[in-house]
C-alpha positions in Angstrom: -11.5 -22.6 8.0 -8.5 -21.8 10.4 -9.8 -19.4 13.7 -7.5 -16.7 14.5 -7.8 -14.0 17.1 -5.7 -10.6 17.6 -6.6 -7.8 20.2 -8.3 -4.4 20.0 -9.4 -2.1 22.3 -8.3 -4.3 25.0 -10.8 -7.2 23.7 -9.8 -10.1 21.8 -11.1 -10.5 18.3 -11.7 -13.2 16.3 -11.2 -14.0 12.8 -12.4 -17.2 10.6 -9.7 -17.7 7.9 -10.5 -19.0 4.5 -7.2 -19.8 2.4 -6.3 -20.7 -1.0 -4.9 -24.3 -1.0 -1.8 -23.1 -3.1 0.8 -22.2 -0.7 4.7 -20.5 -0.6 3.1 -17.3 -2.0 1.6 -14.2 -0.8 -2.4 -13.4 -1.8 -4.7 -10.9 -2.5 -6.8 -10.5 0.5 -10.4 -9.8 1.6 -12.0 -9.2 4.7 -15.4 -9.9 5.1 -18.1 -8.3 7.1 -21.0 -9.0 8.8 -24.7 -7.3 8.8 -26.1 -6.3 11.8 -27.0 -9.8 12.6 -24.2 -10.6 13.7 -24.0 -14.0 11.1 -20.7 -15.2 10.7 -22.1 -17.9 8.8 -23.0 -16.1 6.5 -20.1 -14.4 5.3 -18.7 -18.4 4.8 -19.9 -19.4 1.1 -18.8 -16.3 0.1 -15.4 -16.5 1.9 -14.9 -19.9 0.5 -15.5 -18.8 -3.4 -13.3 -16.0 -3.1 -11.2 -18.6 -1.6 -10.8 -21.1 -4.5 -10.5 -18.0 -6.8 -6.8 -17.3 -5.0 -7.9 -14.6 -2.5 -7.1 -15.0 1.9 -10.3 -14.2 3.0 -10.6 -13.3 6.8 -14.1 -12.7 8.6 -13.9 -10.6 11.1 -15.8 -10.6 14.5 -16.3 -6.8 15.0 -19.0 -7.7 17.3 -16.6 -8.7 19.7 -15.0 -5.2 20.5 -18.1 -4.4 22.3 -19.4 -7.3 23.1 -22.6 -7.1 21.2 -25.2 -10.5 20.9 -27.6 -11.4 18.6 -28.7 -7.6 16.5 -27.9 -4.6 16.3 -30.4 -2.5 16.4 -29.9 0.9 14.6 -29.1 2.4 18.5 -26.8 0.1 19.0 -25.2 0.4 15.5 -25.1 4.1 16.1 -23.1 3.6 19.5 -20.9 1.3 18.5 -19.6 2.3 14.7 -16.3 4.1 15.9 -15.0 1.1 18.1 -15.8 -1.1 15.1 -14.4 1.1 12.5 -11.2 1.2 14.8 -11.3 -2.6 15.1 -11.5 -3.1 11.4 -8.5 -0.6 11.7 -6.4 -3.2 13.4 -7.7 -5.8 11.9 -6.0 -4.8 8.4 -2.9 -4.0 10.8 -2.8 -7.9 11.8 -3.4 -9.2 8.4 -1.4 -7.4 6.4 1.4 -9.0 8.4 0.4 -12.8 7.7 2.6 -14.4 5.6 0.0 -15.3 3.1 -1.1 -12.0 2.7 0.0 -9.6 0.1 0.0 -6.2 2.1 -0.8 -4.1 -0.9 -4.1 -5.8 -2.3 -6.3 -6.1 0.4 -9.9 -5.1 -0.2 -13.3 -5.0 2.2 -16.8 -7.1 1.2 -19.5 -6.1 3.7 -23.1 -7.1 3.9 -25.3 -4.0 4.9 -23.9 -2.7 8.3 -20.5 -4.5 7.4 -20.6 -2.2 4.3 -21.2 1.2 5.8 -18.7 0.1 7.7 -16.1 -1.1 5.1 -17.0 2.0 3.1 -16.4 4.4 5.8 -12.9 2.9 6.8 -12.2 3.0 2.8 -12.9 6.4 3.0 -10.1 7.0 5.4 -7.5 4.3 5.0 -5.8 4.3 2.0 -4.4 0.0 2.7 -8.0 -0.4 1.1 -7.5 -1.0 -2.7 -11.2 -1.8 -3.6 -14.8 -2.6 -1.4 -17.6 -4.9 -2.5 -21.2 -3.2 -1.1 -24.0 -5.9 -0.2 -27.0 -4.0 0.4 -25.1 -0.9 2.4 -23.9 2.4 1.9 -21.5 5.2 2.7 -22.8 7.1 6.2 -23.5 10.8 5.1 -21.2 12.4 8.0 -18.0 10.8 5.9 -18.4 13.7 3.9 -16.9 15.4 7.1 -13.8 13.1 7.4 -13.6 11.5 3.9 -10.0 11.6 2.7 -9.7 9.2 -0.2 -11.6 6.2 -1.6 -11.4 3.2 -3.5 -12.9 1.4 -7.0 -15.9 -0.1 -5.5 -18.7 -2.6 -6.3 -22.4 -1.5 -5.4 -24.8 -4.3 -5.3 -28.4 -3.5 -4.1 -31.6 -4.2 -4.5 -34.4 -2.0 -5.5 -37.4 -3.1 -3.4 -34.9 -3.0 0.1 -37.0 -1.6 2.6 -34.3 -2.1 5.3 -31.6 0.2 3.5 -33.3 2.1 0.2 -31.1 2.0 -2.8 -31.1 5.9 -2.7 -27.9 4.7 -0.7 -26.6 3.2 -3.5 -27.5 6.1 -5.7 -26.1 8.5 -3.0 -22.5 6.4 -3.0 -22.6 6.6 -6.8 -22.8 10.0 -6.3 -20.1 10.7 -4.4 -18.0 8.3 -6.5 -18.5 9.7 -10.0 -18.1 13.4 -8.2 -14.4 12.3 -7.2 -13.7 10.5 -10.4 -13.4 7.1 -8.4 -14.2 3.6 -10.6 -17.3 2.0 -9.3 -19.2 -0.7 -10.8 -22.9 -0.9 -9.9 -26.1 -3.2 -10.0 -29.5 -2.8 -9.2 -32.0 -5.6 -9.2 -35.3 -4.9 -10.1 -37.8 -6.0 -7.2 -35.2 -7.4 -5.1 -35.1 -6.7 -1.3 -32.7 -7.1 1.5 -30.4 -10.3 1.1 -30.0 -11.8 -2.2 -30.8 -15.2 -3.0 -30.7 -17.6 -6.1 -30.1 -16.1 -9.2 -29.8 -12.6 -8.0 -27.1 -14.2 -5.1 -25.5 -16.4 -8.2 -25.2 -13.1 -10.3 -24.0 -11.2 -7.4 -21.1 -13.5 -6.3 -19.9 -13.3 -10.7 -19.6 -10.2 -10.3 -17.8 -10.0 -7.0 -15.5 -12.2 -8.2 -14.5 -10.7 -11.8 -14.3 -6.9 -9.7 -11.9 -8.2 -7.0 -10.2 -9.9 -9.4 -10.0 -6.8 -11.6 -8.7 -4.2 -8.8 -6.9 -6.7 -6.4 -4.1 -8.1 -8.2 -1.3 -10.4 -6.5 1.9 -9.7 -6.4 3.3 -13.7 -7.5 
């Protein structure tokens, strides 16, 4: 893992970099997204399969454009969602600039509050060529500022009491009404955070869909 920082919003921000051990060549890249935790950590097995698959994967502290600790209460997420969609904002302005990266195929993975967020930038920004949703959803005020949006992978459970899957349903909606690709799973008595097989199953299919809509440029 190679630690990286950039600035946004006056504040420095860090990123944990996971990289393919080919090198001389430009990658697909993913940036990865936190829950409301705040868990770097544990965006890090994730970052490292996508890694030895041949994608740059950067996790990215949003946390630290407004100095939030420990969770983020639904308040707190409230407040600061702007600030962190503009730091994801310049966070894809950094990275597309690495000479690892491949500028055109970069693509968003977010874990519940990391998704609404990824979702919500994708919505907007069209350097985002596909999103993998953990557990998340698309905030229902984007349907006020939604420009365009990208194929992307919905993975929820059905028991989650924390975020229903009617967000999942609701994103599908939206999708499908805008003719967008999406790929989608729901597992059956599953809450919030996947583990075992459901994780194991989960991380196939993130794999084959980035591999599928981000595709390096050699």
């Amino acid at each position: 893992m190679l630690t990286s920082s950039f600035q946004s919003g006056g504040h420095s921000i860090t990123l944990d970099g996971f990289l393919p051990e080919a090198t001389g060549r430009r990658f697909p890249t993913v940036i990865g997204l936190h829950g409301s935790g705040g868990g770097h950590a544990s965006m890090a097995e994730p970052a490292r399969r996508l890694a030895a698959q041949g994608f740059a994967v950067y996790v990215l502290h949003y946390f630290d454009r407004t100095g939030t600790t420990g969770i983020a209460d639904k308040q707190t997420a409230v407040r600061h969602f702007p600030a962190w969609g503009k730091t994801l904002w310049d966070a894809i302005s950094h990275i597309e600039q690495q000479p690892q990266v491949d500028p055109s195929n970069i693509g968003l993975l977010g874990f519940s509050l990391g998704a609404y967020l990824a979702l919500s930038v994708a919505a907007v920004d069209s350097r985002v060529k596909a999103v993998v949703d953990f557990f998340g959803g698309l905030p229902k005020e984007m349907k006020f500022f939604m420009r365009r949006l990208c194929p992307v992978l919905i993975l929820h459970g059905e028991a989650d009491a924390t975020v229903p899957v009617e967000e999942a349903y609701h994103l599908k909606e939206v999708l499908e009404k805008r003719g967008i690709p999406y790929e989608m799973q729901i597992y059956p008595g599953v809450g919030h955070g996947f583990s075992g097989e459901t994780w194991q199953d989960a991380s196939l299919r993130t794999v084959r869909f980035l591999q599928k809509h981000l595709v390096t440029a050699g």
